[in-house]
C-alpha positions as CSV (number, residue, x, y, z in Angstrom):
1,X,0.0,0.0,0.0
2,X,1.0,3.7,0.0
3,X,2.1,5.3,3.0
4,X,-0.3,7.9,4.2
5,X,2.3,10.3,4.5
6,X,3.3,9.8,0.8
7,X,-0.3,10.4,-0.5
8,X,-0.9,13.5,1.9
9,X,2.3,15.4,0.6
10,X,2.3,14.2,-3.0
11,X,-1.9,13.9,-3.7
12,X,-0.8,15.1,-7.2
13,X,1.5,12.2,-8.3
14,X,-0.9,9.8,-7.0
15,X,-3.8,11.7,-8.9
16,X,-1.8,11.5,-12.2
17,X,-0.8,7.5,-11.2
18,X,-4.6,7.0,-11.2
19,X,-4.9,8.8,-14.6
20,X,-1.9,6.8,-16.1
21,X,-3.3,3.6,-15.1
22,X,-7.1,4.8,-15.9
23,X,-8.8,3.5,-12.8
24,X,-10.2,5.5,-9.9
25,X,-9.5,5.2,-6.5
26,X,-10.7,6.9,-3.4
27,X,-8.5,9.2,-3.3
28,X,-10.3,12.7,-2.2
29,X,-11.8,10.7,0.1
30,X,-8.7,9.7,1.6
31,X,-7.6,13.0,1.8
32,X,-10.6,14.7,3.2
33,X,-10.6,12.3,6.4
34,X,-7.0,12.8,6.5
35,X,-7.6,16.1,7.4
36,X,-10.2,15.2,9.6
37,X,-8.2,12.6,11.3
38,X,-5.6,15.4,11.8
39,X,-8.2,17.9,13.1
40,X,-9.3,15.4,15.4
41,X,-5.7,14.2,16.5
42,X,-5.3,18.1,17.2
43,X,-7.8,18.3,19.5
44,X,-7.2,15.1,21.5
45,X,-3.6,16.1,21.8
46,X,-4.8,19.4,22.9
47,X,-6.7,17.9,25.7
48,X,-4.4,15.2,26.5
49,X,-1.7,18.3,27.5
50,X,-4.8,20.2,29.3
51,X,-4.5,16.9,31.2
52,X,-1.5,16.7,32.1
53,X,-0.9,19.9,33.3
54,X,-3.8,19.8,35.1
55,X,-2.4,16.7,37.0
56,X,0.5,18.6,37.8
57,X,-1.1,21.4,39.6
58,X,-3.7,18.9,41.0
59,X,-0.6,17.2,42.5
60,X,0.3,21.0,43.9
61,X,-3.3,21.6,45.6
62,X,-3.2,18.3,47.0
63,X,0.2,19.1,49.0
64,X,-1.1,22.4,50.2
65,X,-4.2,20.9,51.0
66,X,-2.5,18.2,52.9
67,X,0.1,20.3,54.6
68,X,-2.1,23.2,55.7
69,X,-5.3,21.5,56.7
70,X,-7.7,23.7,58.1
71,X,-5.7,25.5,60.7
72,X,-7.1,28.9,60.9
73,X,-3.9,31.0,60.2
74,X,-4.0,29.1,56.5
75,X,-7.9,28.7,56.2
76,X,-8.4,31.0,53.4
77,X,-5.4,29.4,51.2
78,X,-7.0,26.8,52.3
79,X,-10.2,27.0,50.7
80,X,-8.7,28.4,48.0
81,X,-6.9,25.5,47.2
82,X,-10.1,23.3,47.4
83,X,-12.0,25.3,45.6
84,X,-9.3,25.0,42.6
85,X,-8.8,21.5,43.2
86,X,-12.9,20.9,43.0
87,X,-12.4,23.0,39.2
88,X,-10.1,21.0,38.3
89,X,-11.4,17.6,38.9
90,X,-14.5,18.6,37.5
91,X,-13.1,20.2,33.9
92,X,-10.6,17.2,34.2
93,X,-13.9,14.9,34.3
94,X,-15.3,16.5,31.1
95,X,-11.3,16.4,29.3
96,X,-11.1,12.5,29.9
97,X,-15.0,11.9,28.5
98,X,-14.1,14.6,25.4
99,X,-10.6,12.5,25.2
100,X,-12.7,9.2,25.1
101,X,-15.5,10.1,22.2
102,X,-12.5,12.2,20.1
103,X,-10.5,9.0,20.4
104,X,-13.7,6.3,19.5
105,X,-14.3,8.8,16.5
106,X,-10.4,8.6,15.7
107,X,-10.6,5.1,15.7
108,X,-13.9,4.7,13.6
109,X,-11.9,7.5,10.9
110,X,-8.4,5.2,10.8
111,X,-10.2,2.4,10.1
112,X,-12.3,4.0,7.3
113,X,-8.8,5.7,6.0
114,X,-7.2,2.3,6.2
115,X,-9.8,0.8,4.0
116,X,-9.6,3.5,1.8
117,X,-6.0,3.4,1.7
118,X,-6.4,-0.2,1.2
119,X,-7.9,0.7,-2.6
120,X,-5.0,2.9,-3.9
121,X,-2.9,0.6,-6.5
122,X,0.6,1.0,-7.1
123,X,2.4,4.1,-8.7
124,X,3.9,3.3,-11.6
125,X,7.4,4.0,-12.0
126,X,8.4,6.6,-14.5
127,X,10.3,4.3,-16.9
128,X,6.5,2.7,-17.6
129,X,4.9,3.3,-21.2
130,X,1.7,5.3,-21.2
131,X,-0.9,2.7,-22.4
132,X,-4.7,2.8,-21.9
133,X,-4.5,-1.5,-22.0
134,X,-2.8,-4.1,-22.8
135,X,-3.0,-3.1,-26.8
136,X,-0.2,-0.4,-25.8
137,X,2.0,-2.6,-23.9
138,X,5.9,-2.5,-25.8
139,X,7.7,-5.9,-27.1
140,X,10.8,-5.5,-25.9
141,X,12.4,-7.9,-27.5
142,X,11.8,-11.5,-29.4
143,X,14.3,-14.7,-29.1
144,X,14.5,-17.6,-31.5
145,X,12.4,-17.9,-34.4
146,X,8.9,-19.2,-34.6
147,X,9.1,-22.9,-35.9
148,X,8.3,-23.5,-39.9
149,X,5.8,-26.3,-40.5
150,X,6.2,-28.3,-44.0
151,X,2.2,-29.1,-42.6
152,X,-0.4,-26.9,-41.4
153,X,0.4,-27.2,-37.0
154,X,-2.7,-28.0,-35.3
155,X,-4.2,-26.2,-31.8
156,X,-3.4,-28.2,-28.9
157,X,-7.1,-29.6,-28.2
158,X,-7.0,-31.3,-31.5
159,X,-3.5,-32.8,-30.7
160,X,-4.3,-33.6,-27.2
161,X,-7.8,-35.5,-27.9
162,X,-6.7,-37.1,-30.6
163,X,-3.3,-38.5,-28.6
164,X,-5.7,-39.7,-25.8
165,X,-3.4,-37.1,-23.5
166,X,-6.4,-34.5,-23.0
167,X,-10.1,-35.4,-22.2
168,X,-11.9,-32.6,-22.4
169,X,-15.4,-34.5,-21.8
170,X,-14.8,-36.3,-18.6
171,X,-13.0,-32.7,-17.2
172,X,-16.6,-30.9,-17.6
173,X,-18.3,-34.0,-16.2
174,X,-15.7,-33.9,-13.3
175,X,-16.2,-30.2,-12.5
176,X,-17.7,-28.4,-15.2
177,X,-16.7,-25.8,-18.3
178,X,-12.9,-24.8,-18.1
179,X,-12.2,-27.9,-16.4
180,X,-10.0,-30.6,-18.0
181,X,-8.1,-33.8,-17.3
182,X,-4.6,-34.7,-18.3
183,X,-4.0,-38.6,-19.1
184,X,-0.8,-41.0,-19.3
185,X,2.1,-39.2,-21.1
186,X,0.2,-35.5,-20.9
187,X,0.1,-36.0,-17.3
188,X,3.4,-37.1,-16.9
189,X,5.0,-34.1,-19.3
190,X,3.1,-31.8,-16.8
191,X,4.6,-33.3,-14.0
192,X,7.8,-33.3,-15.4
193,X,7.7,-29.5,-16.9
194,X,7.3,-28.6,-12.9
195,X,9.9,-31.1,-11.2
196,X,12.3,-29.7,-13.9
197,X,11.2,-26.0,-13.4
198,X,11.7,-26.2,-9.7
199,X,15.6,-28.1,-10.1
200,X,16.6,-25.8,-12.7
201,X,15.7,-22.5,-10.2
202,X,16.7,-24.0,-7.0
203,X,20.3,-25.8,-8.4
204,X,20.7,-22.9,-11.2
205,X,19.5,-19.8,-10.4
206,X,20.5,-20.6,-6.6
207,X,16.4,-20.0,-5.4
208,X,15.3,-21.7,-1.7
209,X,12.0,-24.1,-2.7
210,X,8.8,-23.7,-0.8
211,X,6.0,-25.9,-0.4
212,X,3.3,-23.9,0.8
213,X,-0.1,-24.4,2.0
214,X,-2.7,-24.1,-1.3
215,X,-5.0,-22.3,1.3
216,X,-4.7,-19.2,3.3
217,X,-6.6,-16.5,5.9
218,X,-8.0,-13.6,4.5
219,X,-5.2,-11.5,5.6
220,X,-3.0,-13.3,3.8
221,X,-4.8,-11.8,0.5
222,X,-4.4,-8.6,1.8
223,X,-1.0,-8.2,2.7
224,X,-0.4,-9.7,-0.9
225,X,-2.9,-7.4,-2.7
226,X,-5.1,-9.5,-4.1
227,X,-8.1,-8.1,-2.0
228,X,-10.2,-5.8,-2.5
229,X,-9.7,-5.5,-6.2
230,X,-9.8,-9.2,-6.6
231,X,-12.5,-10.5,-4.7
232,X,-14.9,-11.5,-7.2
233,X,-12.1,-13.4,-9.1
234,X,-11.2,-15.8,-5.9
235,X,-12.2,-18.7,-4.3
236,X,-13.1,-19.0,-0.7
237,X,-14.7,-21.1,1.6
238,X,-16.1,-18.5,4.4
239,X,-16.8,-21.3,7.2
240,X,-13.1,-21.6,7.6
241,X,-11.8,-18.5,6.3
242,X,-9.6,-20.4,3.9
243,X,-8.9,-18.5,0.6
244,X,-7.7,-20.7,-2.0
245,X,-4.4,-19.2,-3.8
246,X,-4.8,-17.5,-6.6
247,X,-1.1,-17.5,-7.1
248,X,2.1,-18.9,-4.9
249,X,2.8,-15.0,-4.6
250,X,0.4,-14.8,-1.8
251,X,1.6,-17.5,0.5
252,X,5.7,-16.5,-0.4
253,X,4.5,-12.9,0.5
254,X,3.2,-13.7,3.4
255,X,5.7,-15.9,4.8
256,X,7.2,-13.1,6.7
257,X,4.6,-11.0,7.9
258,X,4.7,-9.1,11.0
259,X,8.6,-9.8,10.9
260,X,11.7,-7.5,11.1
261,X,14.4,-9.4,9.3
262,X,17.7,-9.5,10.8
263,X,21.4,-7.5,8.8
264,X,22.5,-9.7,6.3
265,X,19.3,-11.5,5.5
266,X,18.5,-10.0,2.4
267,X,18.0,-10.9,-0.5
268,X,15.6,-13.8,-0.1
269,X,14.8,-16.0,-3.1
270,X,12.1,-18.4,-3.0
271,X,10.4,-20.8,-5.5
272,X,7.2,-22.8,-5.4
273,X,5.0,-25.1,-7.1
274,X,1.3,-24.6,-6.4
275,X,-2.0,-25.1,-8.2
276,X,-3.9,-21.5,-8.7
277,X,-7.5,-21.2,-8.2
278,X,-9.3,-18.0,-10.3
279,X,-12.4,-17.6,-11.0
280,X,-11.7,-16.0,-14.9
281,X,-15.3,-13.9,-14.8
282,X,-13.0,-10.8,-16.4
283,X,-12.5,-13.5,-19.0
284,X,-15.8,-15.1,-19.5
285,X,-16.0,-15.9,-23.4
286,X,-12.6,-15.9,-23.8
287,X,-10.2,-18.5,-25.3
288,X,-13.4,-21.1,-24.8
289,X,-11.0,-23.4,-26.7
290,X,-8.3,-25.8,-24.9
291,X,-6.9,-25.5,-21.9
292,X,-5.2,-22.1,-22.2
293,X,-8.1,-20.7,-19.5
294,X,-8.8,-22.8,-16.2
295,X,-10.3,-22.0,-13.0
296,X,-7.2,-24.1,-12.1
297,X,-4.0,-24.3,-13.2
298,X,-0.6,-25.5,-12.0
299,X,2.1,-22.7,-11.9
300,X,6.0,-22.6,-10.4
301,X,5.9,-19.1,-9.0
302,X,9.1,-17.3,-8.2
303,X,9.3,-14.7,-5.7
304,X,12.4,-11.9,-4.2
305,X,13.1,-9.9,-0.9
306,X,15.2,-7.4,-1.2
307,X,16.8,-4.2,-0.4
308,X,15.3,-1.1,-2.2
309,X,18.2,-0.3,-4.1
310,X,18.5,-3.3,-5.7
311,X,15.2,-4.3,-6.7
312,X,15.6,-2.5,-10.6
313,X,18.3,-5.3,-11.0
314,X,16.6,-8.0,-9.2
315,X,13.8,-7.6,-11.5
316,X,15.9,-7.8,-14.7
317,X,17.5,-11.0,-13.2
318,X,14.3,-12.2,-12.5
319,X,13.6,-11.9,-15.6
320,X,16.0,-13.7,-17.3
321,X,15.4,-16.5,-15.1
322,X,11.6,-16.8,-16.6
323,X,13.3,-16.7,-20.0
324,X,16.0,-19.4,-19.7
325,X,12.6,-21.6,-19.4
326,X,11.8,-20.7,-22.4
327,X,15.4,-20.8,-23.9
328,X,15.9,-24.6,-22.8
329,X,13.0,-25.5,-24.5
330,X,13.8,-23.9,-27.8
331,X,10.6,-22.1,-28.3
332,X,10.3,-18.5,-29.7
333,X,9.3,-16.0,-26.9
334,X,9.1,-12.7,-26.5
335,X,9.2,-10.1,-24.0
336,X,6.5,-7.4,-23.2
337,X,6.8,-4.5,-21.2
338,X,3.2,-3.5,-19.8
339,X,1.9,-0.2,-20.0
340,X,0.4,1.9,-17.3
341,X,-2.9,0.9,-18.2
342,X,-2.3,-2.4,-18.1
343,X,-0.2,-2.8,-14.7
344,X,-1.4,-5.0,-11.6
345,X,-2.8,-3.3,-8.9
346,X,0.4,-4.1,-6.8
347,X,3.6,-3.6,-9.6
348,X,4.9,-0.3,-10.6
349,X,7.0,-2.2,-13.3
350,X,6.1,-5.4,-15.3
351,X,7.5,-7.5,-18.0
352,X,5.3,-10.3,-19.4
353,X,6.9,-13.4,-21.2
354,X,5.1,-15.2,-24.0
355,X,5.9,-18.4,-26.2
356,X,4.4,-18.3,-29.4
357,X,2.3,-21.3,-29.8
358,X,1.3,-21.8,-33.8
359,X,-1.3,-24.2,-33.6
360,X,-3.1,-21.5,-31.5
361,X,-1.5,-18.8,-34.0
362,X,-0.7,-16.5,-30.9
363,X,1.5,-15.3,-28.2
364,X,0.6,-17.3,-25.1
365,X,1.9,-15.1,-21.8
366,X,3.6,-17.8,-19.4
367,X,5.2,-15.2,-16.9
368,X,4.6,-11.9,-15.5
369,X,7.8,-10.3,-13.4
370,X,6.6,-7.5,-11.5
371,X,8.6,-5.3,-9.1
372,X,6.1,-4.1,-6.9
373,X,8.7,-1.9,-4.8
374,X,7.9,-1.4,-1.0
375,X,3.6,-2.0,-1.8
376,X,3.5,-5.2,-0.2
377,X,5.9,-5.3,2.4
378,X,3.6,-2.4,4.0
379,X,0.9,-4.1,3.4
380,X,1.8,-7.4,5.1
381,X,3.9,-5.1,7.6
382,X,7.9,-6.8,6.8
383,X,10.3,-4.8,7.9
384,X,14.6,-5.5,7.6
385,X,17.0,-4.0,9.4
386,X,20.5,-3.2,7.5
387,X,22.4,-3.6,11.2
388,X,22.1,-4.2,14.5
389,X,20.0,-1.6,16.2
390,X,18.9,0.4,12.8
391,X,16.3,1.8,11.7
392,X,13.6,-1.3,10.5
393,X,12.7,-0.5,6.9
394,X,10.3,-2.2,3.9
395,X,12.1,-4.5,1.8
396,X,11.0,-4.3,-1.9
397,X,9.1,-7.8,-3.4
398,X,9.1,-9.1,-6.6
399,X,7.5,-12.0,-8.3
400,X,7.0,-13.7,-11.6
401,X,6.3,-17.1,-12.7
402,X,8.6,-19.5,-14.1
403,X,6.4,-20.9,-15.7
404,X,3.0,-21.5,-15.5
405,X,1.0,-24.2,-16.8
406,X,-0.5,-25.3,-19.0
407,X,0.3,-22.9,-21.3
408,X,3.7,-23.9,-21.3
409,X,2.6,-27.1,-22.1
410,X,0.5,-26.1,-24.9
411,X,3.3,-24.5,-26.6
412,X,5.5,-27.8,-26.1
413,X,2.7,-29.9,-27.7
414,X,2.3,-26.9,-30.7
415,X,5.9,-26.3,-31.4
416,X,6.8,-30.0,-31.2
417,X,4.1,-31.8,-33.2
418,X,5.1,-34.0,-35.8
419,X,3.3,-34.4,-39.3
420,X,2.4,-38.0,-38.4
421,X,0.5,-36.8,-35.2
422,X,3.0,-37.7,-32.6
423,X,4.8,-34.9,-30.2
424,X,8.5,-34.8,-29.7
425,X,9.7,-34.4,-25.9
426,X,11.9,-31.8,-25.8
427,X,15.5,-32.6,-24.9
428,X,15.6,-31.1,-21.1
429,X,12.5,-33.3,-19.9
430,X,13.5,-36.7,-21.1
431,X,15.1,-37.5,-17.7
432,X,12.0,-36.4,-16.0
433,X,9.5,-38.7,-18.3
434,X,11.8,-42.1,-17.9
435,X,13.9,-41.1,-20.8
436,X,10.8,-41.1,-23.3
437,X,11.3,-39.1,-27.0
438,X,7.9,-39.7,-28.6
439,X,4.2,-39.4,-27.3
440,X,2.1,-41.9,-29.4
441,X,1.2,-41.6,-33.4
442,X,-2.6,-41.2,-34.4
């Protein structure tokens, strides 16, 4: 989230942020009980010092009261003195009941504030394109060249039916549309894809693997960003409060919340395997075809802590990391930068990876790398320190998948078709499938 503090002293960036990325926020409204909440802090602070002066000299009139009792050469002082101390105690009664509603109605206004804080994406950083979707997002650049048939390549639900790999049928039958199951040798490549996924970023690219619970609390979804915007989109089972992930980037994210990490522990790299659960209604009509679109999907998800400074780099590396996937597997990809307008809530920088898939005849994104600078680690309230006795600051998270599935395995069973029906394994996932070259012949 953004600081309060930022927004108060800098309401136009986040105003032109909001424009950039063409949503609306609450964002007068945040400012208007700001200054309510700072009226009202005023006057409680006000009272609380009438208070405590009044203590003082309370403590004063109770000595002189004590000391002089009512012997008649000090009677008047005396009197005085009680008469003050009666004022007091009375005006002191009215200051603590004022202090009390001022402070329930300072309560009721943070929590409103909060929520509406709670509501504000991400700024974007400057180096961002102007975009009003993702029609204005920027190919950054394009590795390997898409494969030439000799045949015309066919879409991935023709190739998986007819293989006996995909059953489209008994997945609705199961659970309804956008459900699917995987069978023999298309279950087993899937498998594989993520066992080989997780060694090549842990033994590799030197990432710590996680096995996370597929389920978390509600706050969990918070401190990660995913609510409010996303509530409609996840799953949840409100007996339990259990939300189903939506991404490993929730659980990863919340792994240290509440914490202050200790010099020297930064930067954190994890990676985990999890199964995503989304409801796609902003996609409903969408890619009915295949299994690009599932209200689950498998997905190794890797995620960074790190010191601010460093994040611009992290992300690049993180980057790279996505696309050496793609690179062992000798398919075409491409990077896209996103536009403003096309931005999650959370990032202030993204950089989507796609493998072309040619029975499909289109780009299929795989990976999105986000650095979404301090946003989170305010959110889920992590703090570091950068030595002993320092100042605890928010680290800067970044995440990105690495890949996700199945549309990596769409663009294996595309790009490696054969004319006579069967699918080549690619090289790097032989080991993992019991050293097999070939999935079946028509």
């Amino acid at each position: 989230m953004l600081s309060l503090a930022f927004v108060r002293e800098n309401p136009d960036a986040v105003r032109k942020a909001l424009a950039d990325r063409h949503t609306e926020a609450p964002l007068d409204d945040i400012l208007g009980l700001d200054g309510h909440w700072r009226r009202l802090l005023q006057e409680v602070e006000a009272l609380r010092a009438e208070r405590n002066a009044a203590g003082g000299e309370m403590g004063q009139l109770n000595r002189i009261i004590k000391e002089q009792g009512k012997s008649s050469q000090a009677a008047a002082d005396y009197q005085q003195a009680v008469a003050r101390h009666d004022e007091l105690l009375e005006r002191m009664r009215q200051v603590s009941q004022r202090i009390e509603e001022l402070e329930g109605e300072l309560g009721g206004v943070e929590e409103r504030l909060n929520a509406f804080l709670l509501q504000l994406p991400n700024i974007p950083d400057a180096k961002v394109p102007l975009g009003e979707g993702e029609e204005d997002n920027v190919v950054v650049r394009t590795e390997g060249e898409p494969r030439a048939f000799d045949f015309e390549p066919r879409p991935h639900w023709e190739l998986g039916e007819r293989l006996g790999i995909i059953d489209f049928e008994r997945g609705v039958k199961l659970s309804g549309s956008r459900f699917y199951l995987l069978k023999g040798a298309g279950a087993h490549l899937q498998r594989a894809l993520i066992a080989w996924m997780l060694d090549l970023h842990v033994q590799k690219h030197g990432y710590s693997e996680v096995y996370p619970p597929f389920m978390v609390r509600e706050a969990c979804m918070w401190g990660a960003g995913q609510l409010p915007k996303l509530r409609e989109n996840m799953y949840h089972d409100a007996e339990e409060d259990f939300w189903f992930v939506p991404t490993a980037e929730v659980p990863l994210t919340n792994m240290h919340r509440d914490e202050i990490l200790e010099p020297d522990a930064l930067p954190l790299h994890y990676v985990a395997f999890t199964p995503c659960f989304r409801r796609e209604k902003m996609s409903a009509g969408r890619d009915v075809r295949g299994i690009k679109r599932g209200h689950q999907f498998d997905k190794v998800e890797l995620y960074k802590f790190c010191q601010p400074e460093r994040s611009g780099e992290e992300l690049q590396a993180l980057v790279n990391h996505a696309e050496e996937v793609c690179r062992a597997l000798g398919i075409a990809h491409r990077v896209v930068q996103l536009c403003t307008g096309d931005l999650g809530f959370t990032s202030l920088m993204s950089f989507d990876i796609e493998l072309w898939a040619p029975g499909c005849g289109e780009w299929l994104e795989v990976s999105s790398c986000s650095n979404c600078g301090d946003f989170q680690a305010r959110r889920a309230n992590i703090r570091f320190r950068r030595e002993k006795g320092a100042r605890p600051e928010f680290p800067h998270t970044l995440n990105g998948s690495a890949l996700a599935l199945p549309r990596t395995l769409i663009a294996i069973l595309e790009n490696y078709q054969q004319a006579d029906g069967s699918v080549v394994v690619p090289e790097v996932l032989r080991g993992y499938v019991g050293g097999l070259e070939r999935i079946g012949t028509w």
